[in-house]
C-alpha positions as a Markdown table, in Angstrom:
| # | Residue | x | y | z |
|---|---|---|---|---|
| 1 | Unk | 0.0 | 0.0 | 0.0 |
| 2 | Unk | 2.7 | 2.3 | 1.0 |
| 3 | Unk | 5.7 | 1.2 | -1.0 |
| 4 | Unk | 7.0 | 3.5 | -3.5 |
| 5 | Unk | 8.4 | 2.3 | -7.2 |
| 6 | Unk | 12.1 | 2.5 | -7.7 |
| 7 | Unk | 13.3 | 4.7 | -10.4 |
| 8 | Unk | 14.9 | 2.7 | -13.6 |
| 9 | Unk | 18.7 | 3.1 | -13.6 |
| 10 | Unk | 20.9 | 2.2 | -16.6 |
| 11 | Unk | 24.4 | 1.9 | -17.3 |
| 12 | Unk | 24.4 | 3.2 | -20.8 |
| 13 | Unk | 28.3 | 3.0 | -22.4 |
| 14 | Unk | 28.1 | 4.2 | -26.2 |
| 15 | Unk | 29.4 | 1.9 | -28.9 |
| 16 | Unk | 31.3 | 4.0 | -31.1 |
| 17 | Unk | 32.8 | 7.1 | -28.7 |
| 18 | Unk | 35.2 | 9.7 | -29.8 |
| 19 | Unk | 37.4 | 9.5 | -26.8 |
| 20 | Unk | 40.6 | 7.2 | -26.4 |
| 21 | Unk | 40.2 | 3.8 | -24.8 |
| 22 | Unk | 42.6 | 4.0 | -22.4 |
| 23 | Unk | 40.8 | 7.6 | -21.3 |
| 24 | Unk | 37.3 | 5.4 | -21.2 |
| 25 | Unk | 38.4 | 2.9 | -18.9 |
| 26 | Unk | 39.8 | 5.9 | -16.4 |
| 27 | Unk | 36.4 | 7.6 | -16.5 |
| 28 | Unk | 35.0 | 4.5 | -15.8 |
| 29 | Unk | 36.7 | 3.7 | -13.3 |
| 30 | Unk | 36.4 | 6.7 | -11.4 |
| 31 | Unk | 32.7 | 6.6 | -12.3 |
| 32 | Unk | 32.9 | 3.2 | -10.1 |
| 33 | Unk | 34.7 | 4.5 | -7.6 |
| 34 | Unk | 31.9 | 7.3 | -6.8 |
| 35 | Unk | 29.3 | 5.1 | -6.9 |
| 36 | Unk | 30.9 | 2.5 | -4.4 |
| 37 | Unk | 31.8 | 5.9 | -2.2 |
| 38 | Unk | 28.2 | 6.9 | -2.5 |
| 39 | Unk | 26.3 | 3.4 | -1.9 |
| 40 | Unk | 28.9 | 3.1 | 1.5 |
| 41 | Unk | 27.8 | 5.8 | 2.7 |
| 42 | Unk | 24.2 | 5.5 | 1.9 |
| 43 | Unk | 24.3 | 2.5 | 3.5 |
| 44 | Unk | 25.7 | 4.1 | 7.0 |
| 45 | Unk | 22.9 | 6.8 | 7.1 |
| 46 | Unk | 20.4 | 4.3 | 7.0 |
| 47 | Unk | 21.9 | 1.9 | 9.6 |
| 48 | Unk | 21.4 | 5.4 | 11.8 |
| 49 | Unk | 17.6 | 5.9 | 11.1 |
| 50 | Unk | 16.6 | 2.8 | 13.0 |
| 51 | Unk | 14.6 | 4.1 | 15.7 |
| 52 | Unk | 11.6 | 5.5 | 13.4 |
| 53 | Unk | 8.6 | 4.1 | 13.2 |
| 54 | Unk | 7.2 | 3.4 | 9.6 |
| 55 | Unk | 4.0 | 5.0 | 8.5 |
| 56 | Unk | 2.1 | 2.3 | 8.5 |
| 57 | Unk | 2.2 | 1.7 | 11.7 |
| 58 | Unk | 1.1 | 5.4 | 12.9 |
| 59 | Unk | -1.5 | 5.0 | 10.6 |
| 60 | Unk | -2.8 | 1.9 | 12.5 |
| 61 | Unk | -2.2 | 3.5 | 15.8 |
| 62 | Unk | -4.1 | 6.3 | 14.9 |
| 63 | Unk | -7.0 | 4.2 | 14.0 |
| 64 | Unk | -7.0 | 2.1 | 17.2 |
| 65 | Unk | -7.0 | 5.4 | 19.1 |
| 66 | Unk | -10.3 | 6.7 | 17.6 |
| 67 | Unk | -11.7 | 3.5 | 17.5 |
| 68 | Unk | -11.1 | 3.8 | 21.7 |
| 69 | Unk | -12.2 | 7.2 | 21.8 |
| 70 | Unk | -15.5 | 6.6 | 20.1 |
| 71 | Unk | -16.1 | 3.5 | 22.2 |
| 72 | Unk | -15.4 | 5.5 | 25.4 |
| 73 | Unk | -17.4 | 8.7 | 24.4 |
| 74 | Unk | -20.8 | 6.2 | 23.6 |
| 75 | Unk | -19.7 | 4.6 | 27.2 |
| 76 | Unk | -19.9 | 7.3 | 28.9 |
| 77 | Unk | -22.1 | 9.8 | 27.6 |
């Protein structure tokens, strides 16, 4: 219900590129390097975020609490 759709990545490398091969495979790897950099430290922000509670769950809590509150207001009144 909640989950959200991943955006398509590609790797696109042209076929026929002006540049010089040895020039193609530096860019690539630096290109690498960056996105190894970036996904390690994606992945230490999340391991931070643990302690919040997921939407779905307030949602449900929310409901339960005006369920209770109804119930108790027809109780008691």
């Amino acid at each position: 219900m909640f989950k959200r759709r991943k955006n398509k990545t590609f790797n696109y490398k042209p076929r026929f590129s002006q540049g010089n091969e040895k020039d193609s495979k530096e860019d690539a790897f630096r290109e690498d390097d960056f996105i190894s950099k970036w996904k390690q430290t994606r992945e230490a922000n999340k391991s931070k975020v643990r302690g919040v509670v997921s939407i779905r769950t307030l949602v449900l809590l929310l409901v339960l609490l005006l369920i209770c509150m109804y119930l108790l207001e027809t109780k008691f009144m």
